[in-house]
FIDO-390499 format. One record per residue: residue in one letter; residue number from 1; y, z, x of N, C-alpha, C in turn; chain. Coordinates in steps of 0.001 Angstrom, whole numbers. Each point is the difference from the previous one (the first is absolute). Layout:
! FIDO-390499
SITE   type   seq      n.c2      n.c3      n.c1     ca.c2     ca.c3     ca.c1      c.c2      c.c3      c.c1   mol
SITE      a   NUM         Y         Z         X         Y         Z         X         Y         Z         X     A
...
! end
This chain:
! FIDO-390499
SITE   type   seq      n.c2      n.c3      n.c1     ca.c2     ca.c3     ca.c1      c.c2      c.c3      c.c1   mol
SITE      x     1     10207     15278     -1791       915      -902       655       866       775       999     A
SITE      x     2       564      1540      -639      1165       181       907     -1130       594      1550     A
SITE      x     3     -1898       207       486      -179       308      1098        97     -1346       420     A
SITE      x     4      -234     -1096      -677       181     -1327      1151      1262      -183       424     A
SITE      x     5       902       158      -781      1460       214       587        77       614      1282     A
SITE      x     6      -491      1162      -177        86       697      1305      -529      -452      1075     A
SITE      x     7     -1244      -145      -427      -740      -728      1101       904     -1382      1209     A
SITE      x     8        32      -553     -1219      1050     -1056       728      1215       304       474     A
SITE      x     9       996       478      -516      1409       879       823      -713       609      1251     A
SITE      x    10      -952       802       123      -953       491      1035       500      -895       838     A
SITE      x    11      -792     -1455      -141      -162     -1040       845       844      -786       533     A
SITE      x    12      1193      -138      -458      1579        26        42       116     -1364      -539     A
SITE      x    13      -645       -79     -1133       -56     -1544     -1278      1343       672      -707     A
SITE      x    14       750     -1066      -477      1446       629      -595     -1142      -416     -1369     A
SITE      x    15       260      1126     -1339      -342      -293      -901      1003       343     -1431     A
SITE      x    16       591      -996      -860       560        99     -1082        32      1110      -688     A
SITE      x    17       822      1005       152      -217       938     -1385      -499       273     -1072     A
SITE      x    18       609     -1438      -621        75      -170     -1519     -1084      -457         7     A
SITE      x    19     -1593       222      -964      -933       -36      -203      -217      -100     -1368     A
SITE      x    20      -216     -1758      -714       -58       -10     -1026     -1283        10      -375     A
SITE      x    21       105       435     -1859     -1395      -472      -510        60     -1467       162     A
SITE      x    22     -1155      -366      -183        19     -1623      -153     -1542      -369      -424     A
SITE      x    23        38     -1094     -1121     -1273       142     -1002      -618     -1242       759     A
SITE      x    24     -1263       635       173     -1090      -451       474      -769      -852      -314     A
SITE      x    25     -1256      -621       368      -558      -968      -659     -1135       683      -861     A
SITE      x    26      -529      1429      -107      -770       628      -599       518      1631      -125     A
SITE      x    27      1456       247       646       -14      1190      -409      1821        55       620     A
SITE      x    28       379       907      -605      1189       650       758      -273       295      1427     A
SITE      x    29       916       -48       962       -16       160      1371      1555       175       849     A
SITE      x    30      -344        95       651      1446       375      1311        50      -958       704     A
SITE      x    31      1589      -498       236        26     -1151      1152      1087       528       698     A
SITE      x    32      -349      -370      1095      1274       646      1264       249     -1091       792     A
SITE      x    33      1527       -67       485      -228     -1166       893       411       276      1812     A
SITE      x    34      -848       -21       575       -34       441      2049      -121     -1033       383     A
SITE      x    35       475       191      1309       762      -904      1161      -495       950      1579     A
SITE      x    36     -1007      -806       634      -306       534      1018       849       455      1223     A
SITE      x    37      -413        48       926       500       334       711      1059      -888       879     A
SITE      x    38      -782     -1482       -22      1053     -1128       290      1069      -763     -1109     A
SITE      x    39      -298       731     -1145      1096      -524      -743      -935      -984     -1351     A
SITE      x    40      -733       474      -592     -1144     -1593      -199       233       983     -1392     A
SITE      x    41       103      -607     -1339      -125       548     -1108     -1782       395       -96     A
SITE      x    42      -254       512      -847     -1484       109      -948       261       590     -1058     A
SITE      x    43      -849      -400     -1384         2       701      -715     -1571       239      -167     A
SITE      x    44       329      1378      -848     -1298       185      -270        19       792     -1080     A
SITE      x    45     -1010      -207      -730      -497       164     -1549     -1261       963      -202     A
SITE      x    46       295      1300      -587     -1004       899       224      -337       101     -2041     A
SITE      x    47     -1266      -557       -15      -131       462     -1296     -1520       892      -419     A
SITE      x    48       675       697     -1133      -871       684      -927      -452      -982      -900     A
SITE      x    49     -1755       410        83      -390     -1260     -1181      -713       712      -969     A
SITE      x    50       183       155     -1068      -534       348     -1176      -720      -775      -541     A
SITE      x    51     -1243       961      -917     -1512      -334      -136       733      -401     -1710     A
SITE      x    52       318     -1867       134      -140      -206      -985     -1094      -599      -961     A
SITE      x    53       135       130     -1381     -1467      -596      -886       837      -596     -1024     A
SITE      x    54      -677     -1149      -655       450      -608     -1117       589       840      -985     A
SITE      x    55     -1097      1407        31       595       858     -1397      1599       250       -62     A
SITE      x    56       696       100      1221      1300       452       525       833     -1105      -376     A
SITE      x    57      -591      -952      -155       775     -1310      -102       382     -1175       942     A
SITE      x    58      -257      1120      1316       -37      -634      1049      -913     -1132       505     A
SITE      x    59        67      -813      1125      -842      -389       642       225      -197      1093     A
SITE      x    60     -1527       379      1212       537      -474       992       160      -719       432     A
SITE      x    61       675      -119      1335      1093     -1278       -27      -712      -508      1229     A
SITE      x    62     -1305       339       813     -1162     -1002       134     -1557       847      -430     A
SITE      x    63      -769     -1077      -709     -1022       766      -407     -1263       -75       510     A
SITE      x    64      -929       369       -73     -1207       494       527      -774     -1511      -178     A
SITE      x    65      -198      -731      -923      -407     -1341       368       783     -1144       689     A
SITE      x    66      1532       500       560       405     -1182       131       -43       526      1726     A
SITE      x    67        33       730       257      -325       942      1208     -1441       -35       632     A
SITE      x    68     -1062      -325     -1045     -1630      -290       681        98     -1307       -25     A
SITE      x    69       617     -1175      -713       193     -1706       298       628        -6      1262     A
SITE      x    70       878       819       736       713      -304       823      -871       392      1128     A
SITE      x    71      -853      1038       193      -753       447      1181      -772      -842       180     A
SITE      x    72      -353      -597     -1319     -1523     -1025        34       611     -1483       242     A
SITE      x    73      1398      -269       289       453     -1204       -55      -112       322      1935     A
SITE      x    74      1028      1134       278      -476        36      1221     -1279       263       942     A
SITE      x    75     -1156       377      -413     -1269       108       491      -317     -1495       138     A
SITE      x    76       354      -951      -878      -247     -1726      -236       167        34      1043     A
SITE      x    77      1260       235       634       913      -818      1217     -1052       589      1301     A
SITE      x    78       -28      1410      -218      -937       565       885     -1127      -979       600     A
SITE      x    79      -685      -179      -899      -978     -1063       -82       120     -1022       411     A
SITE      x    80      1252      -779      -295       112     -1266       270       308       238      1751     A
SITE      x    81       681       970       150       265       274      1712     -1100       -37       972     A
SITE      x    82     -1192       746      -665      -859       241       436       -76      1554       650     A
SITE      x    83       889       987     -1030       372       994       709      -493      1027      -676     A
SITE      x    84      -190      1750       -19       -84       723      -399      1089      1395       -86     A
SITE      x    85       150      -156     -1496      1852      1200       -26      -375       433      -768     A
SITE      x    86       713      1488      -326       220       797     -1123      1285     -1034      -704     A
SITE      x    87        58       919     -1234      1202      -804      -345       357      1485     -1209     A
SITE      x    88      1442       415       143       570       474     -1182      1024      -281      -516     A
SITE      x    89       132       198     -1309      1205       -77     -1065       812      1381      -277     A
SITE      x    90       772       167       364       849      1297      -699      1336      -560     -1095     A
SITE      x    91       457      1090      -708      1003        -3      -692      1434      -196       904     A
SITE      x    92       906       460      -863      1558      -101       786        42      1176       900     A
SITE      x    93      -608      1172      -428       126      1269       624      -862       -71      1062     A
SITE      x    94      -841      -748        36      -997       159      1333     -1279       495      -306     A
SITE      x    95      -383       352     -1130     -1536       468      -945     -1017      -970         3     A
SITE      x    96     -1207      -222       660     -1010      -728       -33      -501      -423     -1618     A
SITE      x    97       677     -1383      -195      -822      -297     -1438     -1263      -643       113     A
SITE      x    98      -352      -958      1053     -1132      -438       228      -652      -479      1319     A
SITE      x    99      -865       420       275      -833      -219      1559     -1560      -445       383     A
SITE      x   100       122      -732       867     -1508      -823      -195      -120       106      1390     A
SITE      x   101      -979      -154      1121      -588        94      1308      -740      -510      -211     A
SITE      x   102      -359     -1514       697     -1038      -827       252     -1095       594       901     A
SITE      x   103     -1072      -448      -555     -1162         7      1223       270        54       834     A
SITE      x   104       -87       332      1387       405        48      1556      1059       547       163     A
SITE      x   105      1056       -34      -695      1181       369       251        98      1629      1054     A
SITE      x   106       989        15       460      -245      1426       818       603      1012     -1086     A
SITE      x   107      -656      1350       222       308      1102      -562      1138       -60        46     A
SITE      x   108      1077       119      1226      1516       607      -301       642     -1124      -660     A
SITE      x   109      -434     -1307      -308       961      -820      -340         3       526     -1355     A
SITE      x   110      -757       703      -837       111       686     -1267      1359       712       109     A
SITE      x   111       346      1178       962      1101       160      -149      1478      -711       109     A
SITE      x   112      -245      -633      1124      1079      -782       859       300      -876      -932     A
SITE      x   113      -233      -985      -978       108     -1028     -1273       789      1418      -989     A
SITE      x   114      -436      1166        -4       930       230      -788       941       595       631     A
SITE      x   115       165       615       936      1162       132       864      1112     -1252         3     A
SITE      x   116      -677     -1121       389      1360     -1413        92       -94      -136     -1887     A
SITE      x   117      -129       111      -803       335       339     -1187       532       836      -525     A
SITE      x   118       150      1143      -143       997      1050       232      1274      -623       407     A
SITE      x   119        62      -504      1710      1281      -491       664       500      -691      -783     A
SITE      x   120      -702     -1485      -325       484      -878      -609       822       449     -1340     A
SITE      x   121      -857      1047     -1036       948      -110     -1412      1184      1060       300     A
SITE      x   122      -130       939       869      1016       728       224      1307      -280       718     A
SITE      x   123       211     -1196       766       943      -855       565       272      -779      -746     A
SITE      x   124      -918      -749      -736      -214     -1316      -748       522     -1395       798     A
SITE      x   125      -773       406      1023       -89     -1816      1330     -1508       742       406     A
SITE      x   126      -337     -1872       610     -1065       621       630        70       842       632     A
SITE      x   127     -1559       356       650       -60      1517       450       392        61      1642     A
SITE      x   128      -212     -1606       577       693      -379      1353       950      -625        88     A
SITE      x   129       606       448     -1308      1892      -123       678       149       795       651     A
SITE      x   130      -477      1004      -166      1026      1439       206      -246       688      1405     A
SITE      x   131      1069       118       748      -233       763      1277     -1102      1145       -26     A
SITE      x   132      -982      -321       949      -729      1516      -194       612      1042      1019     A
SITE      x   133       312      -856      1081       756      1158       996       913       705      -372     A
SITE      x   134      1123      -666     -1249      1435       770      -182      -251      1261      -832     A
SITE      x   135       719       908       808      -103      1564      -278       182       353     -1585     A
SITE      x   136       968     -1119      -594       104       569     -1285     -1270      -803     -1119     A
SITE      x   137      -587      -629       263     -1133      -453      -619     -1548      1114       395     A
SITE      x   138       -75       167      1581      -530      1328        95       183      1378      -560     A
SITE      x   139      1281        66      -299       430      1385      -939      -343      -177     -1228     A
SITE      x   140        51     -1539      -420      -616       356     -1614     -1158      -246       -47     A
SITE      x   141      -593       -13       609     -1681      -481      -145      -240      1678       623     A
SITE      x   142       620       817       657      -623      1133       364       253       919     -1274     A
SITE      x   143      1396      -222      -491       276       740     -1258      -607       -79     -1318     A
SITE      x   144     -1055     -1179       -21       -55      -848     -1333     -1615       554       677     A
SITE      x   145       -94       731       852     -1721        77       244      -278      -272       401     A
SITE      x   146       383      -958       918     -1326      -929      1210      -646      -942      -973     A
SITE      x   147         6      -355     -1100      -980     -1009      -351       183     -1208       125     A
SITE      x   148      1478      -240       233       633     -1784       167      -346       -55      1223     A
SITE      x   149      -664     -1694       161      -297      -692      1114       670     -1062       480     A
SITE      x   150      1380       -79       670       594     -1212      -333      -555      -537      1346     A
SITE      x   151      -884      -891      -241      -573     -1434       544      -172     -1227      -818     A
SITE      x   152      -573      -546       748       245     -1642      -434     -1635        35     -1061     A
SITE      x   153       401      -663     -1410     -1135       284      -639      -193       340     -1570     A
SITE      x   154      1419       202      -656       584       236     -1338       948      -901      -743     A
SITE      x   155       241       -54      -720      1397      -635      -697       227        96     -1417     A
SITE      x   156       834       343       100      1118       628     -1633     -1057     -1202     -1174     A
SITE      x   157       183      1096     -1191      -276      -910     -1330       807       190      -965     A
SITE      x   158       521     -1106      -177      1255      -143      -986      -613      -885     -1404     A
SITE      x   159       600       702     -1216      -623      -310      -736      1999      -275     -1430     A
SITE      x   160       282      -811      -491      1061      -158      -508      1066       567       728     A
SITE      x   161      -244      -634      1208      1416      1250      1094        41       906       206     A
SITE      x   162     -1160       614      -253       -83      1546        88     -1024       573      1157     A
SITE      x   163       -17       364       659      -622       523       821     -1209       983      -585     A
SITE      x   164     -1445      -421       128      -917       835      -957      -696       314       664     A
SITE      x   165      -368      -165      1804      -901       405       197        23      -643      1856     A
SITE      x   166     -1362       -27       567       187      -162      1404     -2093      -878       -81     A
SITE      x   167      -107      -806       424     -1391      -201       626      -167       380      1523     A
SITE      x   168     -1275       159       797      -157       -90      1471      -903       -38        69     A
SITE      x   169      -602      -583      1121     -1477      -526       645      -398      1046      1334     A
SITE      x   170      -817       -41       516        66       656      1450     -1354      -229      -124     A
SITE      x   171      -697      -625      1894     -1294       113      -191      -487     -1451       941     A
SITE      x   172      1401      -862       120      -156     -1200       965      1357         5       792     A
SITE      x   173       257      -976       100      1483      -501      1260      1298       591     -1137     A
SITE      x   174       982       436       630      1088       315      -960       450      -991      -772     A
SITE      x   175       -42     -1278       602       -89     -1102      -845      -904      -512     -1011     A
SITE      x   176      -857      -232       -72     -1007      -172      -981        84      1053      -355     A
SITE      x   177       240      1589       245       -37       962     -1490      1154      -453     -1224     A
SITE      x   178      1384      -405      1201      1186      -357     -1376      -373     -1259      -717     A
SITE      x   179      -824      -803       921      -409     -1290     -1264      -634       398      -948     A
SITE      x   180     -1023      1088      -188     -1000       462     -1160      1231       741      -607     A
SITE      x   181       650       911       140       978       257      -719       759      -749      -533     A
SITE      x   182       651     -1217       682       405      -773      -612      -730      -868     -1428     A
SITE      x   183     -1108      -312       563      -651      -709      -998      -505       490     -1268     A
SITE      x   184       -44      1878       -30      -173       783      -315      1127       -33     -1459     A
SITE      x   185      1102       494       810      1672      -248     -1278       382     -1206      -213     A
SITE      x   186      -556      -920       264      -227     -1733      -247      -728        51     -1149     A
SITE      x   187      -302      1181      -709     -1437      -386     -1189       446       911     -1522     A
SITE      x   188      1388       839       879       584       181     -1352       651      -969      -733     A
! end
């Protein structure tokens, strides 16, 4: 947390000091709260997700079948569009839990579906809310790795108010990818 700090002060994002824990939807994590350059709050939620198993007592808080209903709810929609998308599921942290690529679909939309997934659970709004131009959303997507894609094409999965995870499509119109996503977290 404290190189993204930097990163952003870099960028001349005023960022909060005080950096609490704050419990996650699958793990302990860091939340900070920045304000760009025009004055615009963001928060953002960086979490660690731990490899939980029943034995622990735990569970996770989205699981591996409810995560392949949701890809396969969105491939439906695919279909019904008449379109061809990847589609992935990640956790809160941004970890690929489940991924499917239709027939035809193009190679990069394999990545790019999980790129606007990533965006999506790590903001927790869709993945085209979010400014792609503004410098401090570029600083955390450069700090966080390059793997967030914020385009149009993801959207948050909330599960008892809790934020558990992110779907995204990529592979047709930015629109019809967020409808398969949509229809996708429509099936939890």
């Amino acid at each position: 947390m404290h190189q993204l700090h930097t990163a952003l002060k870099a960028k001349g994002v005023k960022v909060e000091d005080e950096v609490r824990p704050a419990w996650g939807a699958q793990g302990y994590g860091q939340q900070c709260k920045l304000w760009d350059p025009e004055g615009h709050k963001i928060e953002l939620r960086c979490y660690t997700t731990p490899s939980y198993t029943n034995q622990g007592g735990h569970d996770m808080a989205l699981t591996l079948a409810e995560a392949n209903r949701m890809t396969q709810a969105a491939i439906a929609k695919a279909e019904e569009l008449n379109v061809k998308v990847s589609v992935a599921v990640c956790d809160a942290g941004g970890n690929l839990l489940a991924f499917n690529r239709m027939e035809g679909a193009s190679a990069v939309s394999a990545t790019v579906a999980q790129g606007k997934a990533a965006t999506s659970a790590g903001f927790g709004r869709p993945s085209g809310a979010l400014a792609a131009d503004s410098p401090v959303i570029q600083s955390i997507i450069a700090t966080l790795g390059g793997r967030m894609l914020p385009a149009q094409g993801a959207v948050p999965i909330y599960k008892n108010g809790e934020l558990v995870g992110a779907i995204g499509g990529s592979g047709a119109t930015a629109q019809q990818d967020e409808e398969c996503a949509q229809a996708g977290g429509a099936a939890l």
